[in-house]
PyMOL Python script that loads the backbone (N, CA, C, O; Angstrom):
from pymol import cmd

cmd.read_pdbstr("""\
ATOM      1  N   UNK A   1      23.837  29.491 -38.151  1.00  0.00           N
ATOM      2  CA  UNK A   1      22.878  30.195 -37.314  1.00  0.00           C
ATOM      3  C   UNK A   1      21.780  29.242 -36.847  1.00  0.00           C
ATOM      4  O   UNK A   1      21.270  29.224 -35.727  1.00  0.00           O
ATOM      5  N   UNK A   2      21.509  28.478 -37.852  1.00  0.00           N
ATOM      6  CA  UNK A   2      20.135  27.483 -37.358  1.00  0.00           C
ATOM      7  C   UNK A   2      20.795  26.498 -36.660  1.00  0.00           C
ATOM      8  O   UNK A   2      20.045  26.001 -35.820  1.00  0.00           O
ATOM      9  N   UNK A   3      22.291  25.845 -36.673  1.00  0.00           N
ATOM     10  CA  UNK A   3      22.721  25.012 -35.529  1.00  0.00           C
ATOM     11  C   UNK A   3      22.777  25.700 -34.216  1.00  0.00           C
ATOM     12  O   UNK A   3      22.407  24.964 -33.301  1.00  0.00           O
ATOM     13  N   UNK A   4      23.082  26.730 -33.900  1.00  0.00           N
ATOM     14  CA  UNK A   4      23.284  28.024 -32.954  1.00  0.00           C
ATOM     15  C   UNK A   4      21.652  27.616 -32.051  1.00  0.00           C
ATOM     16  O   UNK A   4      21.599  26.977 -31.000  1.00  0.00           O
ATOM     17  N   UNK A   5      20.430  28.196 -32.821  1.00  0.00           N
ATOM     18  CA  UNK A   5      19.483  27.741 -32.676  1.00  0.00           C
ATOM     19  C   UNK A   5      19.172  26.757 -32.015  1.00  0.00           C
ATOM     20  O   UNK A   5      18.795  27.027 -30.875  1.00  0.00           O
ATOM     21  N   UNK A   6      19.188  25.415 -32.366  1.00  0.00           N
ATOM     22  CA  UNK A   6      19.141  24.018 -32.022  1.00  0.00           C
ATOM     23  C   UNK A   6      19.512  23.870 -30.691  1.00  0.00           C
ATOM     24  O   UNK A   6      18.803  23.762 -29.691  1.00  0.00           O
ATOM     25  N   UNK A   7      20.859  23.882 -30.831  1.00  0.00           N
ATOM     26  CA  UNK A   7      21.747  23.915 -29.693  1.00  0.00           C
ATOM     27  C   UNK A   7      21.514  24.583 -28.575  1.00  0.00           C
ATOM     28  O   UNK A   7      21.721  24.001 -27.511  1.00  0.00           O
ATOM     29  N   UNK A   8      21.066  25.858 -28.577  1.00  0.00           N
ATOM     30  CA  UNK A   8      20.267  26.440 -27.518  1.00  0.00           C
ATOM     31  C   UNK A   8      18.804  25.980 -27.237  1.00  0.00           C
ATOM     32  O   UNK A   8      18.421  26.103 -26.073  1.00  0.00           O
ATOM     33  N   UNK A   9      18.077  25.548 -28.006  1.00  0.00           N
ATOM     34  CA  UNK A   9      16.716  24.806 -27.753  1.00  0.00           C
ATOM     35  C   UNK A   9      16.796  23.433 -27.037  1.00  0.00           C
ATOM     36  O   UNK A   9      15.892  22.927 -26.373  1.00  0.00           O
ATOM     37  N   UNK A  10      18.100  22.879 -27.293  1.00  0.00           N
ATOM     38  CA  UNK A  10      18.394  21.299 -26.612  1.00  0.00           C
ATOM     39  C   UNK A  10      18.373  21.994 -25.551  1.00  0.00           C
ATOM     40  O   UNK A  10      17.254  22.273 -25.123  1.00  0.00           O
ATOM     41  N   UNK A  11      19.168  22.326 -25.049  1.00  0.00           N
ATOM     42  CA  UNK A  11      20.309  23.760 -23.922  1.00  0.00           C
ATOM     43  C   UNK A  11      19.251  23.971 -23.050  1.00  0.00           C
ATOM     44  O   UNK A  11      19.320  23.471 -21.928  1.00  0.00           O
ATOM     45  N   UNK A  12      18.143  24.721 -23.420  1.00  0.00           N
ATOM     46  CA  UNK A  12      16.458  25.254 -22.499  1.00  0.00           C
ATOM     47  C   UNK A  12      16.119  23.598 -22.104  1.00  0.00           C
ATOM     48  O   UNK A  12      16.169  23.217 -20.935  1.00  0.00           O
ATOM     49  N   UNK A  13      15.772  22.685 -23.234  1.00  0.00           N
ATOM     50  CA  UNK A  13      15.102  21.591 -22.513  1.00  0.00           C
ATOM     51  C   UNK A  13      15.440  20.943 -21.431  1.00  0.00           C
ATOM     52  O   UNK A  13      14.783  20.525 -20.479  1.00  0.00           O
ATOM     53  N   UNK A  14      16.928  20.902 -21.790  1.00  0.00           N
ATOM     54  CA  UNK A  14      17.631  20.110 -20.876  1.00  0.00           C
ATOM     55  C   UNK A  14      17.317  20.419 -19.513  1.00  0.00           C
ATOM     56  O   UNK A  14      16.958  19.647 -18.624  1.00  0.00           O
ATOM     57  N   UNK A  15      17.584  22.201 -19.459  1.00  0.00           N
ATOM     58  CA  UNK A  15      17.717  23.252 -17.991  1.00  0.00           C
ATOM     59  C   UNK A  15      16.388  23.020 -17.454  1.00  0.00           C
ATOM     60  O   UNK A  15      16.196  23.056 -16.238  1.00  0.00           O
ATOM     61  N   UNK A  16      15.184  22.716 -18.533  1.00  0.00           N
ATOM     62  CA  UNK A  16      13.601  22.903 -18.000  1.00  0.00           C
ATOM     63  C   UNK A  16      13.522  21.515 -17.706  1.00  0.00           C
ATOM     64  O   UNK A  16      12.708  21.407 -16.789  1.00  0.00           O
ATOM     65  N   UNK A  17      14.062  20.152 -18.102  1.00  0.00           N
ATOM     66  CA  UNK A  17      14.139  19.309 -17.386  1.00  0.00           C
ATOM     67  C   UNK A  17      14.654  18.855 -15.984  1.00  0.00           C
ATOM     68  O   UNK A  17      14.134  18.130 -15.136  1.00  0.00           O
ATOM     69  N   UNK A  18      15.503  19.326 -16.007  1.00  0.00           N
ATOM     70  CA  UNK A  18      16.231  19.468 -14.490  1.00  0.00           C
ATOM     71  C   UNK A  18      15.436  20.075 -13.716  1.00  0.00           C
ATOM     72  O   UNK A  18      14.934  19.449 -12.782  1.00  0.00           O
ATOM     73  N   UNK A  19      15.170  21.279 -13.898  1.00  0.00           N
ATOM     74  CA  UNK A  19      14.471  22.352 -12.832  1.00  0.00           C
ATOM     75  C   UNK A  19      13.294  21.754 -12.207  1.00  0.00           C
ATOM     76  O   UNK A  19      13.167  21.745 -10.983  1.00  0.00           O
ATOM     77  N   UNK A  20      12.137  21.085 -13.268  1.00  0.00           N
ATOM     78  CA  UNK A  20      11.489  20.339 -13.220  1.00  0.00           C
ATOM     79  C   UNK A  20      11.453  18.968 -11.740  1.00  0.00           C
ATOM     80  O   UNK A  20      10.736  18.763 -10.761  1.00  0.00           O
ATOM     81  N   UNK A  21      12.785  18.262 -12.414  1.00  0.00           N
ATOM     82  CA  UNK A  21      12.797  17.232 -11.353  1.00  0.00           C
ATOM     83  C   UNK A  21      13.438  17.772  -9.997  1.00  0.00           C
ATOM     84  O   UNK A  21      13.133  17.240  -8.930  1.00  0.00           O
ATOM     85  N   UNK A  22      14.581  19.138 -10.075  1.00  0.00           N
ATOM     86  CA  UNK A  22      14.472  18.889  -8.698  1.00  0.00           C
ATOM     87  C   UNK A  22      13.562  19.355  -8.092  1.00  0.00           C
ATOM     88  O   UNK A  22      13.471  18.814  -6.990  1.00  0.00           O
ATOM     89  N   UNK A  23      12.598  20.337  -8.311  1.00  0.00           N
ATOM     90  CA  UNK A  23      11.473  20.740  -7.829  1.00  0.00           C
ATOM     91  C   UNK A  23      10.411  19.766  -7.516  1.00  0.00           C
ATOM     92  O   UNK A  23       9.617  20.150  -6.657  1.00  0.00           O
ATOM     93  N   UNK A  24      10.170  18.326  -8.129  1.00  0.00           N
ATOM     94  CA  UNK A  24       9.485  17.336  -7.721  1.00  0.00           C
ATOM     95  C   UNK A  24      10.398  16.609  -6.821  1.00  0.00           C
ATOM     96  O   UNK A  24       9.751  16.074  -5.921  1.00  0.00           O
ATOM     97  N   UNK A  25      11.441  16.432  -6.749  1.00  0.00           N
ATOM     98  CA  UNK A  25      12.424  16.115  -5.786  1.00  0.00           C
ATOM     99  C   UNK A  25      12.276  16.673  -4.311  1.00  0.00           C
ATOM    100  O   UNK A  25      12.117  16.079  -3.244  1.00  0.00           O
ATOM    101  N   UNK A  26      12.413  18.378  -4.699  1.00  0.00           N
ATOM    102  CA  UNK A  26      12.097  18.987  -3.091  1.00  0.00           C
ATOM    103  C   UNK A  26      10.559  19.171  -2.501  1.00  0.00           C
ATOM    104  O   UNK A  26      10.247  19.572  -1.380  1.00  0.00           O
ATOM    105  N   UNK A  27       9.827  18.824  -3.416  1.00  0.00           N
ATOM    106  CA  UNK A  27       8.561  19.036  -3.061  1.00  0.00           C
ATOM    107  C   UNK A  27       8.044  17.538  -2.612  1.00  0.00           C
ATOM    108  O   UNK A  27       6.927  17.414  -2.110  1.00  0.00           O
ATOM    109  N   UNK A  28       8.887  16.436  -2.812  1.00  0.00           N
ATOM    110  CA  UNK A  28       8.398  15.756  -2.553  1.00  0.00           C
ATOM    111  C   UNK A  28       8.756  14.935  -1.112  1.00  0.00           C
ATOM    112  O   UNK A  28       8.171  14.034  -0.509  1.00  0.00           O
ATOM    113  N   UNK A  29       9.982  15.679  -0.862  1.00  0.00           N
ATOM    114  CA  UNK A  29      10.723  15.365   0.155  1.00  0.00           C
ATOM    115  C   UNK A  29      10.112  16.155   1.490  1.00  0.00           C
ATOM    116  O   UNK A  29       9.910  15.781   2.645  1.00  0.00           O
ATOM    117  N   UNK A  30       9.897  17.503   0.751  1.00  0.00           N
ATOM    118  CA  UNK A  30       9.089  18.460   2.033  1.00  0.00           C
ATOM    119  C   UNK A  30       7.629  17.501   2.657  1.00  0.00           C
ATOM    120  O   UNK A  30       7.062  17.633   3.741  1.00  0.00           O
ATOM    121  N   UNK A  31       7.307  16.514   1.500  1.00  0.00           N
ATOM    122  CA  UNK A  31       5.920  16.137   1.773  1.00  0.00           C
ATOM    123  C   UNK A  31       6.284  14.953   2.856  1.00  0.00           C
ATOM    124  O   UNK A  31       5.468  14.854   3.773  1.00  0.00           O
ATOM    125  N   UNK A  32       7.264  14.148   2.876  1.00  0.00           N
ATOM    126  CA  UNK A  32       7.644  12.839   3.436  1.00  0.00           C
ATOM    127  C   UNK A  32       7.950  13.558   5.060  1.00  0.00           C
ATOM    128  O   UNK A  32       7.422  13.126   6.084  1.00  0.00           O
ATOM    129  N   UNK A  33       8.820  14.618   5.018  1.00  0.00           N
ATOM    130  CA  UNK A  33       9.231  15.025   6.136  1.00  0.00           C
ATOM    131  C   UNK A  33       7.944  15.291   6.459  1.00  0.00           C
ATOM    132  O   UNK A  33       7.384  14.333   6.991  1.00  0.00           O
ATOM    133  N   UNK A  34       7.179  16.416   6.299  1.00  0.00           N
ATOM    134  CA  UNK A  34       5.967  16.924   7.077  1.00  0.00           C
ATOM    135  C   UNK A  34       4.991  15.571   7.131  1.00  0.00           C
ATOM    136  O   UNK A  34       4.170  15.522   8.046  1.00  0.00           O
ATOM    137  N   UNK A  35       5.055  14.515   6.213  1.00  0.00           N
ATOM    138  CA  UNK A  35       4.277  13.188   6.919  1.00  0.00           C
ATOM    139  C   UNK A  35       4.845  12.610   7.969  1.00  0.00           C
ATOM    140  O   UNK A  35       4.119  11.856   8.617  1.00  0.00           O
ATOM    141  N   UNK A  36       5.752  12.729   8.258  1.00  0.00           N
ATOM    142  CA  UNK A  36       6.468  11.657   9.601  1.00  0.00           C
ATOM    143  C   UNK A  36       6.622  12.710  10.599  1.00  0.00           C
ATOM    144  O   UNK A  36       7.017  12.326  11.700  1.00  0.00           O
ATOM    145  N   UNK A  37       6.388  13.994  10.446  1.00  0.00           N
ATOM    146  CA  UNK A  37       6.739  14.963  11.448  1.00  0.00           C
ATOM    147  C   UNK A  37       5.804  14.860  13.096  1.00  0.00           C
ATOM    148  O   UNK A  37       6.195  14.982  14.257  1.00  0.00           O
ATOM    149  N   UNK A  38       4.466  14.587  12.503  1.00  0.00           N
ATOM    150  CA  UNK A  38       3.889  14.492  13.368  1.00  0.00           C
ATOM    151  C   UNK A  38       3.526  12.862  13.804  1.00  0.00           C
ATOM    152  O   UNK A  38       2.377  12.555  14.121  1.00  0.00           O
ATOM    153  N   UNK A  39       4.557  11.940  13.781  1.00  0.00           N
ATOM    154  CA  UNK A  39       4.060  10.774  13.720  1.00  0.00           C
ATOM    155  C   UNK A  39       4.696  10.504  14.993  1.00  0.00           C
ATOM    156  O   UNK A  39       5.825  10.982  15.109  1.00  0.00           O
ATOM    157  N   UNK A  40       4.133   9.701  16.197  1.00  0.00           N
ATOM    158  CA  UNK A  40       4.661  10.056  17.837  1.00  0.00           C
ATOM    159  C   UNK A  40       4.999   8.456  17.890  1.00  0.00           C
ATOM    160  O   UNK A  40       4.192   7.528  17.842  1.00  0.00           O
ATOM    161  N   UNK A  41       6.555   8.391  18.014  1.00  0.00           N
ATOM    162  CA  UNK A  41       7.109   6.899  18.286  1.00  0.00           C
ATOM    163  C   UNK A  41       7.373   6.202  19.463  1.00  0.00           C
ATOM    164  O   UNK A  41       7.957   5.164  19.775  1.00  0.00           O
ATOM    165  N   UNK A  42       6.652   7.251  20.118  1.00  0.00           N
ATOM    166  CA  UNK A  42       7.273   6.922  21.551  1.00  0.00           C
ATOM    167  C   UNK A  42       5.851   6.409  22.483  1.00  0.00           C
ATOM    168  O   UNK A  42       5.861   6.644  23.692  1.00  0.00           O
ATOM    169  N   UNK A  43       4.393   5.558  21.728  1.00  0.00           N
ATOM    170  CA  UNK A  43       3.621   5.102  22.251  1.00  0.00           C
ATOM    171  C   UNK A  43       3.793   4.360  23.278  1.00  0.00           C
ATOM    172  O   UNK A  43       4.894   3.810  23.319  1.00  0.00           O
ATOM    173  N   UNK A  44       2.821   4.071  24.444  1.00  0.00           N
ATOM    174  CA  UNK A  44       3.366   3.546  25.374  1.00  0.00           C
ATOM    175  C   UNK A  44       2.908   2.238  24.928  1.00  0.00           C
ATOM    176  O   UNK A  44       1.784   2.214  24.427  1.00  0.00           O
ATOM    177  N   UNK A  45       3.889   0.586  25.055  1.00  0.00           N
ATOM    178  CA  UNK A  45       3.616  -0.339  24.416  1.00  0.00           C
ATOM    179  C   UNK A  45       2.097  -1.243  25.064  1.00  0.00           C
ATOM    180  O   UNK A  45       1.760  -1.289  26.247  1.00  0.00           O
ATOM    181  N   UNK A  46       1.366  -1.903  23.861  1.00  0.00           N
ATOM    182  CA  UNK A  46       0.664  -3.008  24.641  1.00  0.00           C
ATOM    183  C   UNK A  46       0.896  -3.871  24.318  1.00  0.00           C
ATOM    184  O   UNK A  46       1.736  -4.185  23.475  1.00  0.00           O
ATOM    185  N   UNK A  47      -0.126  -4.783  25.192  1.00  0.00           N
ATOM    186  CA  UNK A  47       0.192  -6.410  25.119  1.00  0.00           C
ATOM    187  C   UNK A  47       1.165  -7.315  26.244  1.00  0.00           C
ATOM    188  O   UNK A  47       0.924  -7.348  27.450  1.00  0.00           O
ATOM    189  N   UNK A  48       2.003  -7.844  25.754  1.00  0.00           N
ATOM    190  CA  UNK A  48       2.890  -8.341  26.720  1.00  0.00           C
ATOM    191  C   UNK A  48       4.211  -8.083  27.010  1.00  0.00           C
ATOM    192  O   UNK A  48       5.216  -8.711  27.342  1.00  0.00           O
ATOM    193  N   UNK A  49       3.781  -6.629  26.708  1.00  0.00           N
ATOM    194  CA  UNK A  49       5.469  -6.019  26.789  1.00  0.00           C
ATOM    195  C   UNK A  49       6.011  -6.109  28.184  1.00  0.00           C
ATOM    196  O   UNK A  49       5.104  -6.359  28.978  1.00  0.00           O
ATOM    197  N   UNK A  50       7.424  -5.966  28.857  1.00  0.00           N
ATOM    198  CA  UNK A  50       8.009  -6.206  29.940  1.00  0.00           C
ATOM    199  C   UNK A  50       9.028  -4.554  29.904  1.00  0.00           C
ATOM    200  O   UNK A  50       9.353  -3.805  28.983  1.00  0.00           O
ATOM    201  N   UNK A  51       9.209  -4.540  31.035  1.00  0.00           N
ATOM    202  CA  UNK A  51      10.089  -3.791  31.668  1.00  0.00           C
ATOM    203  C   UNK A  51      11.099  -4.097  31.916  1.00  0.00           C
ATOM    204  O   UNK A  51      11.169  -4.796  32.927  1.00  0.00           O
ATOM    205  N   UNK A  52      12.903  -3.675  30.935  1.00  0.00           N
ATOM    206  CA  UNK A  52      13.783  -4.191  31.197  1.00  0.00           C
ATOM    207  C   UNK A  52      15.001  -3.736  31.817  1.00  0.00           C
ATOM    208  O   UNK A  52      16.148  -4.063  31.511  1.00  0.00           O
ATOM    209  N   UNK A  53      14.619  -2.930  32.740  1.00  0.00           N
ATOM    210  CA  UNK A  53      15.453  -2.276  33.768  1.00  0.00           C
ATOM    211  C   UNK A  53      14.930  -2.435  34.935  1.00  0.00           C
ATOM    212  O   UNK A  53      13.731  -2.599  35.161  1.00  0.00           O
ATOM    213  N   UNK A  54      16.084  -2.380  35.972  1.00  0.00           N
ATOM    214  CA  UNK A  54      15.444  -2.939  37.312  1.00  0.00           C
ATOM    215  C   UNK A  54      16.045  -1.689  37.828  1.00  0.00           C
ATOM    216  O   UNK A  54      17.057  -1.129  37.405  1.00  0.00           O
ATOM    217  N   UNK A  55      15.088  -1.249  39.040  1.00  0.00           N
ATOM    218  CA  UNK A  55      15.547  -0.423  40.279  1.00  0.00           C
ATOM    219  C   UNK A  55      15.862  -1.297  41.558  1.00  0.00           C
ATOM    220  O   UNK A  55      14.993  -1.570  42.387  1.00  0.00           O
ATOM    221  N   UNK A  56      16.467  -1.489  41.600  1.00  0.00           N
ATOM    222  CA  UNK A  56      17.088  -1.859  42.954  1.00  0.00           C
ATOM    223  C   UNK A  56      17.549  -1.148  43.896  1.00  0.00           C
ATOM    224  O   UNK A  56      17.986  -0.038  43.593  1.00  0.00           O
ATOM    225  N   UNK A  57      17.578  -1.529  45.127  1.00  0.00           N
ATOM    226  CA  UNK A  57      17.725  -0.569  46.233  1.00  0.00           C
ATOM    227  C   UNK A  57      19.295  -0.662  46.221  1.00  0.00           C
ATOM    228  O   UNK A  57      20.021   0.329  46.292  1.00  0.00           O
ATOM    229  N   UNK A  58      19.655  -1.703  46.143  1.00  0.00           N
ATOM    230  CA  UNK A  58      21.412  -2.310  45.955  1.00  0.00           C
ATOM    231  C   UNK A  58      22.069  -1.380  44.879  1.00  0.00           C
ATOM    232  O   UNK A  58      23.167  -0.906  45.172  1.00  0.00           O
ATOM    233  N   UNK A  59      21.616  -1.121  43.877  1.00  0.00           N
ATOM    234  CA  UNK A  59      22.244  -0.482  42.712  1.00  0.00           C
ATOM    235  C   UNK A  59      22.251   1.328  43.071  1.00  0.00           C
ATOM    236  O   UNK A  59      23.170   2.127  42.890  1.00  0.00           O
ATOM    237  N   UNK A  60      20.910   1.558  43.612  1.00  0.00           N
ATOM    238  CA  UNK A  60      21.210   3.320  44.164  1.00  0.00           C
ATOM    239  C   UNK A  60      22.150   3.910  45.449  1.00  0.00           C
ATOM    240  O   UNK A  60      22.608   5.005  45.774  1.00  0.00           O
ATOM    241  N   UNK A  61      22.163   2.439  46.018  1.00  0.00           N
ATOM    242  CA  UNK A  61      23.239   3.225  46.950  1.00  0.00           C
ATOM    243  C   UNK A  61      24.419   3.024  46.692  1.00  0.00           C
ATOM    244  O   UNK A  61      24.785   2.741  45.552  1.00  0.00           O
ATOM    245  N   UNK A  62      25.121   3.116  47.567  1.00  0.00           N
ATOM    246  CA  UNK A  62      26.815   3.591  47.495  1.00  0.00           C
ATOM    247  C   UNK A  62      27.142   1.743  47.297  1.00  0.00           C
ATOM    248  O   UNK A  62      27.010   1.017  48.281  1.00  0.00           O
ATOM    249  N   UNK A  63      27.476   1.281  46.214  1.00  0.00           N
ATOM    250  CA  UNK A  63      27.740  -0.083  45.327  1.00  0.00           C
ATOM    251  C   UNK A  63      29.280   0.223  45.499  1.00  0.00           C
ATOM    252  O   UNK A  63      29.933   1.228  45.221  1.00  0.00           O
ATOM    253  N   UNK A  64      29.725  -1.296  46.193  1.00  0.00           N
ATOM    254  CA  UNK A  64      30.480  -2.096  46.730  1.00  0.00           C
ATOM    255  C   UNK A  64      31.875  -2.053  45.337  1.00  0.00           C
ATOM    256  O   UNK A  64      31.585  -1.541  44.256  1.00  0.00           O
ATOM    257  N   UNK A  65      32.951  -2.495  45.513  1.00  0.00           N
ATOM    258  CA  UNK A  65      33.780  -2.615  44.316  1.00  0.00           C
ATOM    259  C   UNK A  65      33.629  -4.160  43.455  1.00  0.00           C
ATOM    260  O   UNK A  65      33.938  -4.589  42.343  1.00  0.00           O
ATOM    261  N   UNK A  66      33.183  -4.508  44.285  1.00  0.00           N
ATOM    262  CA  UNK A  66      32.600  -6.245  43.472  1.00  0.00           C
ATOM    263  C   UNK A  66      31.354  -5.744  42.369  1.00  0.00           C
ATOM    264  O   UNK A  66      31.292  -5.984  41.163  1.00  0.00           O
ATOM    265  N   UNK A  67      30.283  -4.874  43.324  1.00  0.00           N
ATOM    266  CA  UNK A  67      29.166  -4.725  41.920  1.00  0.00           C
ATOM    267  C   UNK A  67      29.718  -3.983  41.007  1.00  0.00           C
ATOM    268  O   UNK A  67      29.597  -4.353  39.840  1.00  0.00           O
ATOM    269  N   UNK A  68      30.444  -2.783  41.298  1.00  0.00           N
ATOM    270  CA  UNK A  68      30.931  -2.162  39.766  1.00  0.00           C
ATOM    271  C   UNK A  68      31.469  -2.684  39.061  1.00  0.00           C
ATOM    272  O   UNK A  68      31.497  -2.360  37.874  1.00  0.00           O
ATOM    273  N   UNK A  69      32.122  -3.737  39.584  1.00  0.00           N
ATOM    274  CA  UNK A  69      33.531  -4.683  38.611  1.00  0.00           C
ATOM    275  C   UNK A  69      32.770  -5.644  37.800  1.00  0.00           C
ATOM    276  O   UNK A  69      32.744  -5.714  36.571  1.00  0.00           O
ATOM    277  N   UNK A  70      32.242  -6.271  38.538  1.00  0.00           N
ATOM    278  CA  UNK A  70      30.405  -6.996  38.105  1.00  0.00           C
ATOM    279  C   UNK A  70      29.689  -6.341  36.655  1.00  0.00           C
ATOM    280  O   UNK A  70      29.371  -6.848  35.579  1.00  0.00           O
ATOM    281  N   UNK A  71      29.616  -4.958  37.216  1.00  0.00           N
ATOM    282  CA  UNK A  71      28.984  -4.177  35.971  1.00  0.00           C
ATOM    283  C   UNK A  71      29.922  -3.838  34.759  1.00  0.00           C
ATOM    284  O   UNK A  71      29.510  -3.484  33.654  1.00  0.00           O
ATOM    285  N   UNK A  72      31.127  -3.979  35.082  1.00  0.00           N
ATOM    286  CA  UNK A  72      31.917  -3.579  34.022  1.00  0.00           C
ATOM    287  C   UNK A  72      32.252  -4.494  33.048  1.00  0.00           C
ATOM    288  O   UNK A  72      32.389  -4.299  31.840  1.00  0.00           O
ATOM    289  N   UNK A  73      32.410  -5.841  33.893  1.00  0.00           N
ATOM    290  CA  UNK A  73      32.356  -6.890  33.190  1.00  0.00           C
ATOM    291  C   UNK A  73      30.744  -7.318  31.970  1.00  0.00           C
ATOM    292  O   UNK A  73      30.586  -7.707  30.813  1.00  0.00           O
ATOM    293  N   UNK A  74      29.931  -6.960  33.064  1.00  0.00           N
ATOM    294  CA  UNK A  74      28.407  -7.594  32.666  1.00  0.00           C
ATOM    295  C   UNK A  74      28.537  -6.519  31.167  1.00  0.00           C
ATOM    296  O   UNK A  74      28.675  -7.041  30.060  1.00  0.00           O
ATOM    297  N   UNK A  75      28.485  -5.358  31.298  1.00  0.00           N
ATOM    298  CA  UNK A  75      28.410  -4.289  29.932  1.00  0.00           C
ATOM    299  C   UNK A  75      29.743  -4.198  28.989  1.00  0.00           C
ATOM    300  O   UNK A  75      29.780  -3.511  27.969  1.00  0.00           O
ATOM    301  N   UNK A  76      30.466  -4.722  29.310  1.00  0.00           N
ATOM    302  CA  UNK A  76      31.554  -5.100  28.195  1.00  0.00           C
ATOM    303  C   UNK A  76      32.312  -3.374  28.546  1.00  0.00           C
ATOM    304  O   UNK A  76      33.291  -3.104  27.851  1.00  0.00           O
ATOM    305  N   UNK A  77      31.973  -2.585  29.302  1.00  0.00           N
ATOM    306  CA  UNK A  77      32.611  -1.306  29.203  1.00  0.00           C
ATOM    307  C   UNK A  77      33.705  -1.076  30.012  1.00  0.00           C
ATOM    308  O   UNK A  77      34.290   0.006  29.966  1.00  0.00           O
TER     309      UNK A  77
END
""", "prot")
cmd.dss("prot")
cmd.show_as("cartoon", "prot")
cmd.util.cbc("prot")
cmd.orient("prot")
């Protein structure tokens, strides 16, 4: 009866250990998400940043079979 005992007292600790961590687990995860939630990555850059797309007047209109072949080559696609 007193091993019976024991065995169920390991049994609770164990369960109150677990419960324990995942609850610091999800509580701590809720905290990471709601820190980065509002964090805006999409600043517009400074300094000496560049612009690496071009508009060209050549590229919006109706492009020749040399530039697409050009482009297919240039993008590996």
């Amino acid at each position: 009866m007193r091993d019976w005992f024991r065995s169920l007292l390991q049994t609770f600790k164990v369960m109150l250990l677990f419960i324990g961590c995942t609850l610091f687990f999800y509580y701590g995860i809720l905290w990471v998400s709601q820190e980065y939630e509002s964090y805006y990555r999409y600043d517009t850059p400074e300094g000496n940043a560049i612009k690496v797309t071009t508009d060209s007047a050549q590229d919006r209109d109706d492009p020749t079979i040399l530039t697409r072949l050009g482009l297919f080559y240039k993008l590996g696609e």
